[in-house]
N, CA and C atoms as a LAMMPS dump frame, in Angstrom:
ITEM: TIMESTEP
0
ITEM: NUMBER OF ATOMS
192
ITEM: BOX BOUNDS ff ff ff
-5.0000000000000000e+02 5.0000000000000000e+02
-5.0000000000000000e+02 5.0000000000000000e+02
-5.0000000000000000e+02 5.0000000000000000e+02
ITEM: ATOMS id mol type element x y z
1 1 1 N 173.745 209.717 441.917
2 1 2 C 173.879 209.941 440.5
3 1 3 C 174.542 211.3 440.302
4 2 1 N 175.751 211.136 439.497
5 2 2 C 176.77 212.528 439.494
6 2 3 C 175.988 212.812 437.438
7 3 1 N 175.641 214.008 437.878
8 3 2 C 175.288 214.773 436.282
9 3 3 C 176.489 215.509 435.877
10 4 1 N 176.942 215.284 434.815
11 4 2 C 177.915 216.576 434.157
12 4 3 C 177.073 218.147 434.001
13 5 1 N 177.984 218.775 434.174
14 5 2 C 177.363 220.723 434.03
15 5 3 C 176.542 220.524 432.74
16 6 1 N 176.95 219.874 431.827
17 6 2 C 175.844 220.099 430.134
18 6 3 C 174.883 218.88 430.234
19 7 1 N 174.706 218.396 430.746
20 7 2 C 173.359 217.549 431.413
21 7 3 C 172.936 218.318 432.264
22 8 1 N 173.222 219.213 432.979
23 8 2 C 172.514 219.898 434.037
24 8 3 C 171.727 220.813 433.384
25 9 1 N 172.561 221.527 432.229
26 9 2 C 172.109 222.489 431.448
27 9 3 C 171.187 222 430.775
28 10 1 N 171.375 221.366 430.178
29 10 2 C 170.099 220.367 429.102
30 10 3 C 168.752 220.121 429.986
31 11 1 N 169.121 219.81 431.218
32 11 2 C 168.147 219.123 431.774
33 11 3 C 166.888 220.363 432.115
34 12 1 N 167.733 221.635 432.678
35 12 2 C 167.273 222.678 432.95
36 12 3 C 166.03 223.906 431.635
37 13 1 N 166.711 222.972 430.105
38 13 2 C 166.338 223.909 428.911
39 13 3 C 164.981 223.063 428.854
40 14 1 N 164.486 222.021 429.869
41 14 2 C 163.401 220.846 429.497
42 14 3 C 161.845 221.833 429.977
43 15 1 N 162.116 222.76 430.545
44 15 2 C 161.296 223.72 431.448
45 15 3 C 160.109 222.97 432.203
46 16 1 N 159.071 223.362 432.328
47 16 2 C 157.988 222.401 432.774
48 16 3 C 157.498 221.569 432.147
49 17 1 N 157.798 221.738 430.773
50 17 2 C 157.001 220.617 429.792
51 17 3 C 157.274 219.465 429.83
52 18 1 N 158.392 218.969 430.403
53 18 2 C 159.092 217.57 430.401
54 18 3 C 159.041 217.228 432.185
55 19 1 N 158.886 216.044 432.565
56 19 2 C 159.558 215.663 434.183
57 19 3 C 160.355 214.657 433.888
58 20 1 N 161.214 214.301 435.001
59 20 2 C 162.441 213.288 434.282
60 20 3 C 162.779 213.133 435.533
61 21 1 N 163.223 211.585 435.637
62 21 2 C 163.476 211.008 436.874
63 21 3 C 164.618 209.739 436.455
64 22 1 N 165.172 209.247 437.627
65 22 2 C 165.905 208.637 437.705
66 22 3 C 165.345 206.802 438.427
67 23 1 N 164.891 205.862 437.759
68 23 2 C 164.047 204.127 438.249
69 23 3 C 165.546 203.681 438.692
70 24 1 N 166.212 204.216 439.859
71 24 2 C 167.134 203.293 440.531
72 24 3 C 166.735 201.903 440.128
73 25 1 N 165.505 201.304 440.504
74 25 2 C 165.75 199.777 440.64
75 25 3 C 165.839 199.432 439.048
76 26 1 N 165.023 199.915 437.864
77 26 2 C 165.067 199.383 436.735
78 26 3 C 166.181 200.314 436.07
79 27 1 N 167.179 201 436.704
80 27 2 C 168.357 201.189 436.062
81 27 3 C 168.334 202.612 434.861
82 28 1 N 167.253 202.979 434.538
83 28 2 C 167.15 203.856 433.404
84 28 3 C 165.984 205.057 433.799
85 29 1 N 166.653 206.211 432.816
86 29 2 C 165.9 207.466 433.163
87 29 3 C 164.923 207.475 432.163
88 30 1 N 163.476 208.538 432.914
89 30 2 C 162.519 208.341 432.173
90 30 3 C 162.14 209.613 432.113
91 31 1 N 161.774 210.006 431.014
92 31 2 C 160.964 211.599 430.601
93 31 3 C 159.533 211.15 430.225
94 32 1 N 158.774 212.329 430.851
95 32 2 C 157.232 212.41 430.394
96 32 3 C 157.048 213.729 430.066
97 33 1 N 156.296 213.838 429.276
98 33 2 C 155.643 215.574 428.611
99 33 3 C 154.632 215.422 429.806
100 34 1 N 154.663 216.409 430.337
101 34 2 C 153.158 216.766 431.109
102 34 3 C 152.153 217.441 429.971
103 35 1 N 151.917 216.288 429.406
104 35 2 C 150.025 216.718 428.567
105 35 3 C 149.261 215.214 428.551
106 36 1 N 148.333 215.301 428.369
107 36 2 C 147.654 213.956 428.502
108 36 3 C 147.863 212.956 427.444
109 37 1 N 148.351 213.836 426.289
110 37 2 C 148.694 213.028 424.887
111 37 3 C 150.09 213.009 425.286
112 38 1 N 151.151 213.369 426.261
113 38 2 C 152.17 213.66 425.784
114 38 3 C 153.428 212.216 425.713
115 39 1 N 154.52 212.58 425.386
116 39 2 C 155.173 211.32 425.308
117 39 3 C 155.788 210.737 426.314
118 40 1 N 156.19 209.503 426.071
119 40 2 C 156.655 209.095 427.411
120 40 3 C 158.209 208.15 427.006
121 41 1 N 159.109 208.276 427.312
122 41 2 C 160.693 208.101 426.754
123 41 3 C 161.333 207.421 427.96
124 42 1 N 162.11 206.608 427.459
125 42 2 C 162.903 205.376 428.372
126 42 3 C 163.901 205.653 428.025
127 43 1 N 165.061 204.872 428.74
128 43 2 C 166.566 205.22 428.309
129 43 3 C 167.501 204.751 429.448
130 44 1 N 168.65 203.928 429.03
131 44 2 C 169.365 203.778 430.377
132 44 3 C 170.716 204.756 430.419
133 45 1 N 170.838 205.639 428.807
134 45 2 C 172.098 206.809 428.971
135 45 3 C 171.299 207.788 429.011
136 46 1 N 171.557 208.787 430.078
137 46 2 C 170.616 210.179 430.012
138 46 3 C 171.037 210.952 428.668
139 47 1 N 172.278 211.082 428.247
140 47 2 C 172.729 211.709 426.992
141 47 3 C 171.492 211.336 425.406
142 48 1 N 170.946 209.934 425.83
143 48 2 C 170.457 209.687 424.551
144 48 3 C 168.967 209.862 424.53
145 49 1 N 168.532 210.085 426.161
146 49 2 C 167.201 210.922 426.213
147 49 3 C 167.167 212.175 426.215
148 50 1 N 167.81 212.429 426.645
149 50 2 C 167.733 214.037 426.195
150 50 3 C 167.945 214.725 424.663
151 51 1 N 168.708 214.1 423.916
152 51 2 C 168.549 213.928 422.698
153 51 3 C 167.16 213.528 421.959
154 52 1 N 166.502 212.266 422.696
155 52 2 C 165.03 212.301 421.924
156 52 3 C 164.34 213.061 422.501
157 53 1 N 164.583 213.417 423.361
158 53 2 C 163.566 214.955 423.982
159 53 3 C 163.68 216.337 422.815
160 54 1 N 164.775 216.31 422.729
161 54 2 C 165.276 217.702 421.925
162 54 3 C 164.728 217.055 420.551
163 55 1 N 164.753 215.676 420.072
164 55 2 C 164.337 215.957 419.182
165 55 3 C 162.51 215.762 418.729
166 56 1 N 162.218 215.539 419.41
167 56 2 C 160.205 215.909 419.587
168 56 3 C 160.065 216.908 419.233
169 57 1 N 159.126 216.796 418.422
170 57 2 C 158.637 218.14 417.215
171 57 3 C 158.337 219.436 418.387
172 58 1 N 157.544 218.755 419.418
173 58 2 C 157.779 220.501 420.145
174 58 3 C 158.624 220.955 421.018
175 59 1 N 159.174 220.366 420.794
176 59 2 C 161.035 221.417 421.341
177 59 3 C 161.866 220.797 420.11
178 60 1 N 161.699 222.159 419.373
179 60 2 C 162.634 223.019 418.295
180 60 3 C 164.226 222.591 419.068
181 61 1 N 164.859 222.814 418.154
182 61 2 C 166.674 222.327 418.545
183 61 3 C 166.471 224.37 419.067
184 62 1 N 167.396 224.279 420.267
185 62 2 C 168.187 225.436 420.597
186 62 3 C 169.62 225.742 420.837
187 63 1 N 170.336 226.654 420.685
188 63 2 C 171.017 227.446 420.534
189 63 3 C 172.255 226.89 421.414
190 64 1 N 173.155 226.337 421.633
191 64 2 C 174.104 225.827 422.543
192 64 3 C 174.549 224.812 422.281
């Protein structure tokens, strides 16, 4: 899996609060909040999860 530099960057602004992986067999990337309530996000374009990541009330939009 080849990431562009502003997916790398994005991926990097997720800090510990988010983990994010790549389900080779089911084709799509997945984000989890590490909290016990936290959310859990599907997606088969990384561009459009990272977007619902950024937009979850606790990560505020930043600067870039």
């Amino acid at each position: 899996m080849n990431l562009s530099r502003d997916q790398l960057d994005r991926i990097s602004r997720l800090g510990e609060q988010w983990s994010l992986l790549w389900d080779k067999r089911r084709k799509l990337w997945i984000a989890a909040e590490d909290d016990e309530n936290g959310q859990h996000l599907e997606e088969t374009d990384l561009d459009v999860l990272l977007d619902r990541v950024a937009a979850c009330p606790a990560n505020p939009p930043t600067d870039g």
